[in-house]
C-alpha positions in Angstrom: 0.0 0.0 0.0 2.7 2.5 1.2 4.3 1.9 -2.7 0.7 3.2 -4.3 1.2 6.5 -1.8 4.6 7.5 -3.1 3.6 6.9 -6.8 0.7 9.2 -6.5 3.1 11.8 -4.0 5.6 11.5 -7.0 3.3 12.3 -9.6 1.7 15.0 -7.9 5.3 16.3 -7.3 6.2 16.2 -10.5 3.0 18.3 -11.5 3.5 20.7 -8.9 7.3 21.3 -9.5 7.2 21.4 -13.0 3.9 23.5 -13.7 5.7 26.2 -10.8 9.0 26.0 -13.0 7.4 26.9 -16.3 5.0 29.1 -15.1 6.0 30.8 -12.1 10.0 31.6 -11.6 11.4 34.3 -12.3 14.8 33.4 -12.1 16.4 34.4 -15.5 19.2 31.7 -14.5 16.1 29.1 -14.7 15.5 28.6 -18.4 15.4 25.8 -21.4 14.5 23.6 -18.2 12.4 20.0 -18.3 11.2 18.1 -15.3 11.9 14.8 -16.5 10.7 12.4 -13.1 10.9 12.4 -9.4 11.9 9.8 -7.0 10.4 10.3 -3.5 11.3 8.3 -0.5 9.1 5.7 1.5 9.0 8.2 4.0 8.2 11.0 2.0 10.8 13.2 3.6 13.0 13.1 0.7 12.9 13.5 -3.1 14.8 14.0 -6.2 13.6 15.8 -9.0 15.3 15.1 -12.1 15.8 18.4 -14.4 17.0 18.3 -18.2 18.8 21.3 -19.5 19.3 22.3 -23.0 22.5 24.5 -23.7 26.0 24.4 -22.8 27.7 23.2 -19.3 27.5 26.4 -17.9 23.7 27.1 -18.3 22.9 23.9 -16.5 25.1 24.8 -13.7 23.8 28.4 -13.5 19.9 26.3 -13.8 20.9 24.4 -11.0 22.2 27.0 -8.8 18.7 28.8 -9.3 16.7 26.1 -8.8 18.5 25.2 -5.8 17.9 29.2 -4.8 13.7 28.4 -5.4 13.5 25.8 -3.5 12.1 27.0 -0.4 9.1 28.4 -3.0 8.8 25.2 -4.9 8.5 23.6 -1.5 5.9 25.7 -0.5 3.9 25.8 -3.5 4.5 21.8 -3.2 3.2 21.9 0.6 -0.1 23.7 -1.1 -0.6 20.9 -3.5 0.0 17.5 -1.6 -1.6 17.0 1.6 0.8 15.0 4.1 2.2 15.7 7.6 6.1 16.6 5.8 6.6 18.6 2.6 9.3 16.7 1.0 12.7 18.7 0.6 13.3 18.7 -2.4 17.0 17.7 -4.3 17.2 19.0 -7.9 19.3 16.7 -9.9 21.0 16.7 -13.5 19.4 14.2 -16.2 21.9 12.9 -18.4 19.4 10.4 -20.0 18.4 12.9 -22.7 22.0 13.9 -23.3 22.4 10.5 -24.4 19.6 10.7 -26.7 20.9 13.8 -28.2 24.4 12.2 -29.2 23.1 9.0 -30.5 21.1 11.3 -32.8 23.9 13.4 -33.8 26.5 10.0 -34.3 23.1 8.6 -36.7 23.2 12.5 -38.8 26.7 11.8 -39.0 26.7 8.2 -40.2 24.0 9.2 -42.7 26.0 12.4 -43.7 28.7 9.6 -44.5 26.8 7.2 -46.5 25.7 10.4 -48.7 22.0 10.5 -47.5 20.5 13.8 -47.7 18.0 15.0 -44.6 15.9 15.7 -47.7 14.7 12.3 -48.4 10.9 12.1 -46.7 10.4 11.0 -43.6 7.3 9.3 -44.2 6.9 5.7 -43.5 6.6 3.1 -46.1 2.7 2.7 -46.0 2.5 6.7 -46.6 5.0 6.6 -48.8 2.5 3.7 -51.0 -0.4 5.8 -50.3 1.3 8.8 -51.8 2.2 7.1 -54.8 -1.2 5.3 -54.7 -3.0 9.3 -54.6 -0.8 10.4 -57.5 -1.5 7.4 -59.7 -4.7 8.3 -59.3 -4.8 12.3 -59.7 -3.1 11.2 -63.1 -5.8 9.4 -64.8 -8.2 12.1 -63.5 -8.8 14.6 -65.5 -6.7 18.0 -64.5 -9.1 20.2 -65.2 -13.0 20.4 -65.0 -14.6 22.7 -67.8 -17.8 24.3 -66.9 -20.3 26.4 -69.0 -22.9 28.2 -67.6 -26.0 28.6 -69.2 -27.2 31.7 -68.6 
């Protein structure tokens, strides 16, 4: 039962935090910034919330350093949302999942920039790229133009 509680505290954590982060700071150190999850512990004391920063090493540091500076806000408004005897104090940590992401997709540009694939080429999936070819077949055999006399 206690594992149901801290999935529905984490989730309304999440919510909370990241809703007051896009909407509410006005920290101009706090920007390009993505609540990714939260992990809160058993005894709801504790969590982690797990940011993602787009830009260089030095904007997420400066992020962090303000989000660390909100916390006693995001606490608060935290405190408003969830109903339990302790706010949680909250831990604002770096996600490097999404960096990952992001260099796998640049090694695959690169691999295809290799091979001499252009970014050109559509990005539709085979069954569009049939039904595309089925729609122009078509529109071929169609007449192209409609001619139409009024009588009046």
């Amino acid at each position: 039962m206690a594992t149901r509680r801290v999935a529905r505290v984490s989730q309304a954590l999440l919510e909370s935090v990241a809703s007051t982060v896009q909407f509410q700071l006005r920290d101009p150190r706090i920007k390009n910034v993505t609540v990714v999850r939260t992990e809160v512990a058993e005894d709801l004391r504790t969590a982690k919330v797990y940011v993602s920063v787009r830009g260089s090493d030095r904007d997420r540091a400066l992020c962090l350093q303000g989000l660390d500076s909100s916390r006693g806000f995001l606490q608060k408004k935290v405190a408003d949302r969830i109903q339990t005897r302790y706010t949680p104090v909250l831990k604002f940590v770096l996600d490097d999942d999404l960096g990952g992401a992001a260099e796998a997709t640049r090694i695959l540009d690169e691999l295809a920039a290799e091979r001499g694939e252009s970014d050109e080429q559509s990005d539709n999936g085979p069954l569009e790229d049939a039904q595309l070819a089925e729609f122009e077949a078509d529109d071929a055999t169609s007449p192209s133009s409609v001619d139409v006399e009024s009588e009046d």
